[in-house]
C-alpha positions as CSV (number, residue, x, y, z in Angstrom):
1,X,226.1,-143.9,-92.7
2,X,222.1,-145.2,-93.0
3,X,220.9,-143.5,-95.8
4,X,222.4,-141.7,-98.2
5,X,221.2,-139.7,-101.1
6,X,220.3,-142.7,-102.9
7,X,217.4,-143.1,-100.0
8,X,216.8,-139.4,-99.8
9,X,215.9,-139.6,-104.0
10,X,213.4,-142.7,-103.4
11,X,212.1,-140.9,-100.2
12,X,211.5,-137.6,-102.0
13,X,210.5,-139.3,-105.2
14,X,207.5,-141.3,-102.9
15,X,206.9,-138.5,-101.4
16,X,205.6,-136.7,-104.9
17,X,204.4,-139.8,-106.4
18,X,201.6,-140.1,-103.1
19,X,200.9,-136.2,-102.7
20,X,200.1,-136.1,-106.5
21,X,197.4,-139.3,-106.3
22,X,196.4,-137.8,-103.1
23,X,195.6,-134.1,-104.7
24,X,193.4,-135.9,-107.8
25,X,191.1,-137.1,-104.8
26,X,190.9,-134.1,-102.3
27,X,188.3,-131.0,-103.5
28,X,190.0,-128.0,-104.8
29,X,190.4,-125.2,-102.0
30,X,188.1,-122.4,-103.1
31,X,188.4,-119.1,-101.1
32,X,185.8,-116.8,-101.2
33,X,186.7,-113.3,-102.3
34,X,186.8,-111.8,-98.6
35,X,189.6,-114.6,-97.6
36,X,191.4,-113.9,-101.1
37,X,191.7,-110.1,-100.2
38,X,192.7,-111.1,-97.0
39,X,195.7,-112.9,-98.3
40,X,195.0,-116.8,-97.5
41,X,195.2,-117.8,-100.8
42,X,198.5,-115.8,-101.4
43,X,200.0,-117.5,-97.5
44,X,199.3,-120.9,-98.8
45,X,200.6,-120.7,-101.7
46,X,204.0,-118.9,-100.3
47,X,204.2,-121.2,-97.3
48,X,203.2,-124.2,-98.3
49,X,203.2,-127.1,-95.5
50,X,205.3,-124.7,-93.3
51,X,201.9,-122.6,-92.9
52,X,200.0,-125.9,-92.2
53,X,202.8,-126.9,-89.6
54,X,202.4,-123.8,-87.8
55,X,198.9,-124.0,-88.0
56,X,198.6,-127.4,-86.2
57,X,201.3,-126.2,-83.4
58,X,199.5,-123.2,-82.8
59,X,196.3,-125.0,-82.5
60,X,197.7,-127.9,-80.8
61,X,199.8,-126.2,-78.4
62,X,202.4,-129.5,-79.1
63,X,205.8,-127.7,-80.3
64,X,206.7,-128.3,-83.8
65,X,209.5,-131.1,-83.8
66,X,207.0,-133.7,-81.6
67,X,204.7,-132.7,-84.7
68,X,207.1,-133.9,-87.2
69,X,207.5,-137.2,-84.9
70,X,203.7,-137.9,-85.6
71,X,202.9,-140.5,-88.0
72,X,201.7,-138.8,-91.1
73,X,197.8,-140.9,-90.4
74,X,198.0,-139.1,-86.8
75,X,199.0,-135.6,-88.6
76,X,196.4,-135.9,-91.2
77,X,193.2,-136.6,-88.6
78,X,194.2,-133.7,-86.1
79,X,194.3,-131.2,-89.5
80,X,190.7,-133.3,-90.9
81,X,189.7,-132.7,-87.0
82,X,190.9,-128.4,-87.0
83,X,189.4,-128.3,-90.5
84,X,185.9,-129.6,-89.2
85,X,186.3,-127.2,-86.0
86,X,186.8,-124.5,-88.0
87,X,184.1,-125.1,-90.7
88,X,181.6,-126.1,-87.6
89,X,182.8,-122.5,-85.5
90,X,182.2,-120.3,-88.8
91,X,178.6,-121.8,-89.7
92,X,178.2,-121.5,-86.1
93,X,178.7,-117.5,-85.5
94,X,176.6,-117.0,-89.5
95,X,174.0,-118.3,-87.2
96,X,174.4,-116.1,-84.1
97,X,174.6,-113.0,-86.0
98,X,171.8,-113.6,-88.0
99,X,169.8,-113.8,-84.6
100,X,171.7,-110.9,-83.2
101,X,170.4,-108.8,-86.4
């Protein structure tokens, strides 16, 4: 058998080890107080990656398990790409409806 739980305990113990020097450089997410009574901050926290995986598929339209076939470099600049969209499409319709007012 390739593997084994020996592997699995290095693999998961990497896998903490880079998400925790990772979080030290990414910004904190703040929410603003509409998106916190709407519940994003309470989904993120509940879900976790599964919310981001489901995200990206959604987004994407690519099912789930090719997702998970995606180098982790390919999965992090499609989310860094969806973030950008979104933060663009949001500053986008402020705009618009301060024209349409």
């Amino acid at each position: 058998m390739l593997g084994g739980h020996g592997h699995r305990k290095f693999y998961l113990n990497e896998v903490d080890r880079i998400e925790s020097e990772y979080h030290k450089t990414l910004p904190e997410i703040q929410y603003t107080s509409e998106e916190i009574q709407a519940g994003f901050d309470s989904m993120a926290r509940t879900f976790g990656f599964f919310s981001t995986l489901l995200f990206v598929e959604k987004e994407s339209g690519i099912n789930r398990n090719e997702i998970l076939k995606w180098p982790v470099k390919e999965f992090k600049n499609n989310m860094t790409y969806l973030a950008w969209q979104g933060f663009t499409m949001k500053k986008y319709n402020e705009i618009m409806s301060k024209k349409k007012a």
